[in-house]
C-alpha positions in Angstrom: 92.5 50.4 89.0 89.7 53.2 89.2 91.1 54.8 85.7 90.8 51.0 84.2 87.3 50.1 85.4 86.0 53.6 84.3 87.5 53.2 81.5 85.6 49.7 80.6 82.2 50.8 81.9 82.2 54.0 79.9 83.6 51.5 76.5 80.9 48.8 77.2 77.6 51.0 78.6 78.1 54.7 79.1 78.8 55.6 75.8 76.2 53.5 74.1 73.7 55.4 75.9 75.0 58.4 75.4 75.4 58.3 71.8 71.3 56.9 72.0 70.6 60.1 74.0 72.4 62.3 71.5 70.4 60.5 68.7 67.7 61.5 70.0 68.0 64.8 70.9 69.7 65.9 67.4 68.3 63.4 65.0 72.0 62.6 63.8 74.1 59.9 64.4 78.1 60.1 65.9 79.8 60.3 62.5 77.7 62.6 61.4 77.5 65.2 64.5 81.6 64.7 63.8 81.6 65.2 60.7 79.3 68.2 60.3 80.6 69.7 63.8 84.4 70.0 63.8 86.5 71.6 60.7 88.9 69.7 58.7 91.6 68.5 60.3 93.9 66.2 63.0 91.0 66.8 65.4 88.0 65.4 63.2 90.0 62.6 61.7 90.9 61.2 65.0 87.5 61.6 66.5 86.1 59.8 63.5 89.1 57.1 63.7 88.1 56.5 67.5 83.9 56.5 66.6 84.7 53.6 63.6 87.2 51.6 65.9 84.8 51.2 68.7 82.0 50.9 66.4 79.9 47.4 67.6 79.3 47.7 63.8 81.9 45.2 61.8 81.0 47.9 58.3 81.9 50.7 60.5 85.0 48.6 62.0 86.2 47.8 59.0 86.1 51.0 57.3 89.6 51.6 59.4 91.2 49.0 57.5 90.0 49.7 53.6 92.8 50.6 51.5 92.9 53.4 48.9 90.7 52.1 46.0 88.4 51.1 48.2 87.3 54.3 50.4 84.9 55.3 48.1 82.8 51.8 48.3 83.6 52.3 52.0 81.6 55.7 52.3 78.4 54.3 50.1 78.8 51.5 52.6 78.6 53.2 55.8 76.2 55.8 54.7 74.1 52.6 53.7 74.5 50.9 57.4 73.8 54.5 59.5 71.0 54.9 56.9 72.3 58.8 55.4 71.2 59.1 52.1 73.4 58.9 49.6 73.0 63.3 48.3 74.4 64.4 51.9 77.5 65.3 50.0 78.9 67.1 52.7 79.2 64.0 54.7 80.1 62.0 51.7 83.5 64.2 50.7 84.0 64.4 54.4 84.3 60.6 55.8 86.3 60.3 51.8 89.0 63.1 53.5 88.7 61.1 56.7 89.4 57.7 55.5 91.6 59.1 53.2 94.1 59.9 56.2 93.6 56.6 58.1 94.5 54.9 55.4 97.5 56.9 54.3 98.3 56.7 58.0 98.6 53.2 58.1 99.9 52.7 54.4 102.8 55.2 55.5 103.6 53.2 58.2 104.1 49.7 56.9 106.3 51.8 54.3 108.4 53.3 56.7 108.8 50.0 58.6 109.3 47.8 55.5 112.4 50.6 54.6 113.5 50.3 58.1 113.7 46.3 58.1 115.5 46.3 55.1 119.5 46.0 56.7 121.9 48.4 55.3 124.3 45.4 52.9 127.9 46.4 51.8 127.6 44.0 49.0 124.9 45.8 48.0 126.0 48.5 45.0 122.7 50.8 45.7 123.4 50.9 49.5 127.3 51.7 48.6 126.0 54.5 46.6 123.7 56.1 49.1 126.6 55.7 51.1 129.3 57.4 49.5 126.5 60.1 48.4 125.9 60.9 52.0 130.1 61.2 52.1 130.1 63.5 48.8 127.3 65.6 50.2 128.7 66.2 53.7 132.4 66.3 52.5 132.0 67.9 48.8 136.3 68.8 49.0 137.4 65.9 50.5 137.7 62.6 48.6 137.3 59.5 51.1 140.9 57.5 51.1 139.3 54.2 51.4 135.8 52.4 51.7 136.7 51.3 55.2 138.3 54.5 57.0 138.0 56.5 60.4 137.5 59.8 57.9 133.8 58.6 58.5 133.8 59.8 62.2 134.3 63.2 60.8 130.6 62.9 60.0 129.6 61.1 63.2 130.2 57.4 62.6 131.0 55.6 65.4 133.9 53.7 63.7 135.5 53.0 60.6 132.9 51.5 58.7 129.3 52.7 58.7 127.1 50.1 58.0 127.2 49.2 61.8 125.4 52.1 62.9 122.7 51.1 60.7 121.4 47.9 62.7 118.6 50.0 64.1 117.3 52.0 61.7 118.3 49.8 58.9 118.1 51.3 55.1 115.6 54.1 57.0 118.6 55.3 58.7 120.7 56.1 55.7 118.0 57.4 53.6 117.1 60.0 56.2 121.0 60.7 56.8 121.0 63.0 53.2 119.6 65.4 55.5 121.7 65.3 58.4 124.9 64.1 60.3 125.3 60.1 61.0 124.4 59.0 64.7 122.4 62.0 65.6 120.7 61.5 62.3 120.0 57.8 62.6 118.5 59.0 66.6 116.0 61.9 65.0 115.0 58.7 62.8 114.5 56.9 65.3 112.6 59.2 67.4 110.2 60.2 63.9 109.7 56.5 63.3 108.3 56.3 67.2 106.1 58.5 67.1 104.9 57.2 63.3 104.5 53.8 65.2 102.7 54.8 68.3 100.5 57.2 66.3 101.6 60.6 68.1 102.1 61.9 64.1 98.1 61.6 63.5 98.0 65.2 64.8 100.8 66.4 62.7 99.9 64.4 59.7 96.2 64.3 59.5 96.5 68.3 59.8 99.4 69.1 57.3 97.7 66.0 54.8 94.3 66.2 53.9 94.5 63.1 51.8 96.9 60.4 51.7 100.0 61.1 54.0 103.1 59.9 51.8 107.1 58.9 52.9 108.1 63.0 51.6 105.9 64.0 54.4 107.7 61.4 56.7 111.2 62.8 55.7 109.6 66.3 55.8 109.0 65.7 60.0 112.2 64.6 59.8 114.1 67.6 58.2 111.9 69.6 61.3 113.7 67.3 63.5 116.7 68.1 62.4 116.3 71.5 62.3 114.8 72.1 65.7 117.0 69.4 67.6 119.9 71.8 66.0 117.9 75.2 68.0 117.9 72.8 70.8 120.9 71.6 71.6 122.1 75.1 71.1 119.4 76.7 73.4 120.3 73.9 76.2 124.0 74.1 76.0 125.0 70.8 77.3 128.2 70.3 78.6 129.5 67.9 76.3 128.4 65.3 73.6 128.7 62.5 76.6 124.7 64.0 77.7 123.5 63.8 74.4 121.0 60.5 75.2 119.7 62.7 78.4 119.3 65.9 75.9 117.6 63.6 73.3 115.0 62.3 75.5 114.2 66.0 77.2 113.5 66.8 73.3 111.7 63.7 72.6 109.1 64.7 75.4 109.4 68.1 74.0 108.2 67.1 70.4 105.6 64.6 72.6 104.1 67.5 74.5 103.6 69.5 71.2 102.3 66.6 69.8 99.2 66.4 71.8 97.8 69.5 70.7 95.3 68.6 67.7 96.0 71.5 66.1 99.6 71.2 65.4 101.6 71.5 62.5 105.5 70.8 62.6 107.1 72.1 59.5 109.5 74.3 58.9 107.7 76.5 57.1 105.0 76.9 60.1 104.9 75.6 63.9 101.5 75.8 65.8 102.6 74.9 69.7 100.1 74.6 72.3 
């Protein structure tokens, strides 16, 4: 109760007048003491991402939702509302980098979600493909004896006929499972489409992306999934495949934790943990 009410009187009158006092005192406004103060990066974007939502401002609230073509209209805007003149290129290329990321953010989402609604279809010959791809990648020298088959729990299908593992994660699911084997693939998928959703990723994203984050970089946090859910499980030595939901969730709130820092950067190629 203490934590909400804080919360709402700092929202609706502390920081109003503490952004006036800081105003004052440095002759800039918010975005630009954000802008011009903290180096590219998760950080900054987020910062700037928080200052625009809670902007009483409907130009500066909006400027969360532009799309691509229209950042750079965005950036004359708000430069025209806060009164910067139009030659501060530094703050100019900065907000564009800024909004860039929000954008993409959001944009990478709805994406990821749209591929994620779409219902894996056994009548459908593109899903079929994928499908018997995954089998021919996983199983290049042996030759699957029918559609419907239990040689798919070799690869970690529940049963005899994938596409029912696929009601979660939909088409998202399969795409990701070129990478990786079947239910533990489709849970990593899972788990990266979460934190997409709930915006844990910014961090990760808005520091490895200085621009607009795309689906390779989706299936990129993915691949580190896969590759450090591998370390894991090996590092933990469970006692059998029955604990994997109580394994997965201690490396969810591992990837959570590392998460938080705003300087992190999951890849393969470099790790930055807090």
């Amino acid at each position: 109760m203490l934590v909400y009410f804080w919360g709402f009187l700092y929202s609706h009158y502390v920081r109003f007048w503490l952004k006036w006092i800081l105003r004052l005192l440095t002759g800039k406004c918010e975005l630009q003491r954000l802008l011009g103060g903290s180096p590219a990066g998760a950080q900054r974007t987020l910062s700037v991402e928080h200052s625009l939502e809670s902007s009483k401002n409907k130009v500066l609230r909006n400027a969360v939702h532009v799309e691509e073509a229209e950042v750079e209209k965005c950036v004359r805007d708000v430069m025209k509302e806060k009164k910067i003149e139009q030659k501060d290129t530094g703050f100019k290329t900065n907000l564009h980098i800024s909004l860039l990321q929000i954008s993409g953010y959001k944009k990478l989402y709805l994406n990821v979600e749209n591929l994620r609604k779409v219902p894996y279809d056994s009548d459908n010959e593109e899903h079929e493909e994928q499908l018997i791809e995954l089998w021919n990648l996983l199983m290049p020298h042996e030759n699957l004896k029918a559609r419907i088959t239990k040689q798919w729990c070799d690869i970690g299908f529940q049963g005899d006929d994938p596409k029912t593992d696929f009601r979660g994660m939909g088409l998202l699911g399969l795409v990701n499972l070129v990478y990786s084997y079947a239910i533990v693939g489709i849970n990593l998928t899972e788990m990266a489409y979460s934190l997409l959703k709930n915006g844990a990723l910014k961090s990760h994203l808005y520091n490895v992306v200085s621009g607009l984050p795309q689906m390779e970089h989706f299936h990129q946090f993915y691949c580190y999934l896969v590759y450090e859910f591998d370390k894991f499980w090996f590092e933990e030595e469970p006692e059998s495949i029955m604990h994997f939901n109580q394994y997965r969730e201690k490396f969810h709130e591992k990837i959570k934790g590392l998460l938080l820092d705003c300087d992190v950067i999951l890849t393969l190629q470099n790790t930055k943990k807090p």
